[in-house]
N, C-alpha and C positions, 0 to 999 in steps of 0.2 A: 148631511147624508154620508153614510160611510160607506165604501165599497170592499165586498167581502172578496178574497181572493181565494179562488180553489184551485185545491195541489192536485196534480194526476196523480196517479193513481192506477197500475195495469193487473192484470188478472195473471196467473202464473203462466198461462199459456202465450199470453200476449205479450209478457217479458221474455220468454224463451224465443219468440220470434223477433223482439228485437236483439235481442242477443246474437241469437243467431246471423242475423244481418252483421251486427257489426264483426263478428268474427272474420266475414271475408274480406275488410277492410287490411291494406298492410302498416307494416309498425310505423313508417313513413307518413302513413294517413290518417293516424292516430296520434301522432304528436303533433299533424295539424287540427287534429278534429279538440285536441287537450286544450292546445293553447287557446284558440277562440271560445274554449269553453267560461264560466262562472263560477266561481264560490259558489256552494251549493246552501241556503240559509237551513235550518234546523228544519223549520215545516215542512220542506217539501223534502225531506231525506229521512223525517221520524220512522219510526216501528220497524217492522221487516222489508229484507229489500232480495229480490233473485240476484243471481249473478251467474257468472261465469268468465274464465281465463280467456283473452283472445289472445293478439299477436307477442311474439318473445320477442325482446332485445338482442338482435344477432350478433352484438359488442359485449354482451354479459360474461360474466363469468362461466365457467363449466359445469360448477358448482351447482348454480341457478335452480336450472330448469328441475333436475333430479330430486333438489329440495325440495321445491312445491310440491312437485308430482306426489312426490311420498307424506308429504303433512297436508295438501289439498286434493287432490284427485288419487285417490287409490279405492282398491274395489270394495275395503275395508269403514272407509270413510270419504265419502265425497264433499265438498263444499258447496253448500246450496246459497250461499247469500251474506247478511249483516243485519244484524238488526242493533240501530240507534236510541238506547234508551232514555239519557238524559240531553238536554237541551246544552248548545256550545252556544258561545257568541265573541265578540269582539273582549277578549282580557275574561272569559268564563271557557270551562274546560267541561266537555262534555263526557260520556260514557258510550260502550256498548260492548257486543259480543259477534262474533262468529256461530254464522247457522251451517249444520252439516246433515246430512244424511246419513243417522246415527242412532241408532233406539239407545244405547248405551249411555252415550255423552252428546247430544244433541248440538250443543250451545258451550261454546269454548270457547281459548284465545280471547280475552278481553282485550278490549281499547281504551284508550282515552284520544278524544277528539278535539278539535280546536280551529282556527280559522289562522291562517299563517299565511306565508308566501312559500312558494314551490321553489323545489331546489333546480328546476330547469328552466324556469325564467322570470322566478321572483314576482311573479303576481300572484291575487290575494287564489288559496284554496282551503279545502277542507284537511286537514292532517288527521292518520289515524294512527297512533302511534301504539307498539306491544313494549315499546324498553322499559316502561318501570312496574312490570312483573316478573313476581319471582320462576326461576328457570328458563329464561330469555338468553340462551344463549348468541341468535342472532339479532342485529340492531336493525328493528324493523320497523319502516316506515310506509305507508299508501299514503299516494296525494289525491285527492278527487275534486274534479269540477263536473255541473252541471254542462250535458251536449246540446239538450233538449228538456220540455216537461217531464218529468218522472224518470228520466236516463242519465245516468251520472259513469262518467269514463275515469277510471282511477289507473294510476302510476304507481308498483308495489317497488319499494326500493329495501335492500338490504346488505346488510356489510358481516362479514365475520369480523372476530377482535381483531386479527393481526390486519384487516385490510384498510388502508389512510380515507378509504370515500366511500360512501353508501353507494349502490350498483343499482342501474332502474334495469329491473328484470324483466318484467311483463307489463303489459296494460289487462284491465280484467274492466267488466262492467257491471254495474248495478242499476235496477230496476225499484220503483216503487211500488211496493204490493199493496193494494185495496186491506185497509182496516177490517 
């Protein structure tokens, strides 16, 4: 007898309210809430996922915050989410894209994904990596692990060329949207 395992799954409104929530959480309670987290496996993180920016890194660069804001949240284009197209696994590299709120350019910034150890405490996570596209000018990397069913807490890190270590900027969060 097999047992079939089902992945959550939330509705756009019901990931905006968990979002929401964890927004009031501080950066402090978020690097607790990372670490207890999980590698997130492929099925429960496929297709499209909601998101949204929470807490900044109040150690970050200057630099940081103003980048995002201007490639993610502007009135121009907004960042709605991720979507996971191909399958990653243990020594397999996965795919995907960035969703926006965009008639223009919807779906940007690809990734390649993979199952790695995090750069803040070397347990297994999901990597989202932009460095090997062309016109990458910054070295950019999200960590993500699973909080909860269908909630995934990601760590955005990024470095300009001249700087020796990748910066964890923000935490941001992803939702799993219903197929």
């Amino acid at each position: 007898m097999t047992t079939v395992k089902t992945v959550k799954r939330y509705s756009l409104e019901e990931a905006q309210t968990i979002i929401t929530r964890l927004k009031r959480d501080t950066f402090d309670n978020l690097n607790r809430l990372f670490k207890e987290g999980k590698a997130p496996p492929f099925d429960e993180i496929e297709g499209e996922t909601a998101s949204g920016m929470l807490a900044w890194n109040p150690q970050a660069p200057w630099w940081g915050k103003p980048l995002a804001m201007i490639c993610f949240d502007n009135p121009l284009s907004r960042w709605t989410g991720k979507m996971f197209n191909t399958p990653f696994s243990e020594g397999k590299t996965g795919a995907g894209l960035n969703l926006f709120q965009n008639r223009i350019k919807p779906r940007r910034f690809p990734f390649l994904t993979r199952s790695e150890k995090a750069i803040s405490d070397q347990n297994p996570c999901l990597t989202v990596d932009y460095n090997r596209f062309p016109g990458t000018v910054f070295s950019t990397r999200d960590e993500l692990r699973r909080i909860d069913d269908g909630v995934f807490l990601g760590q955005a890190y990024s470095k300009l060329p001249w700087d020796k270590k990748r910066w964890l900027l923000t935490y941001f969060a992803l939702c799993a949207l219903g197929k």
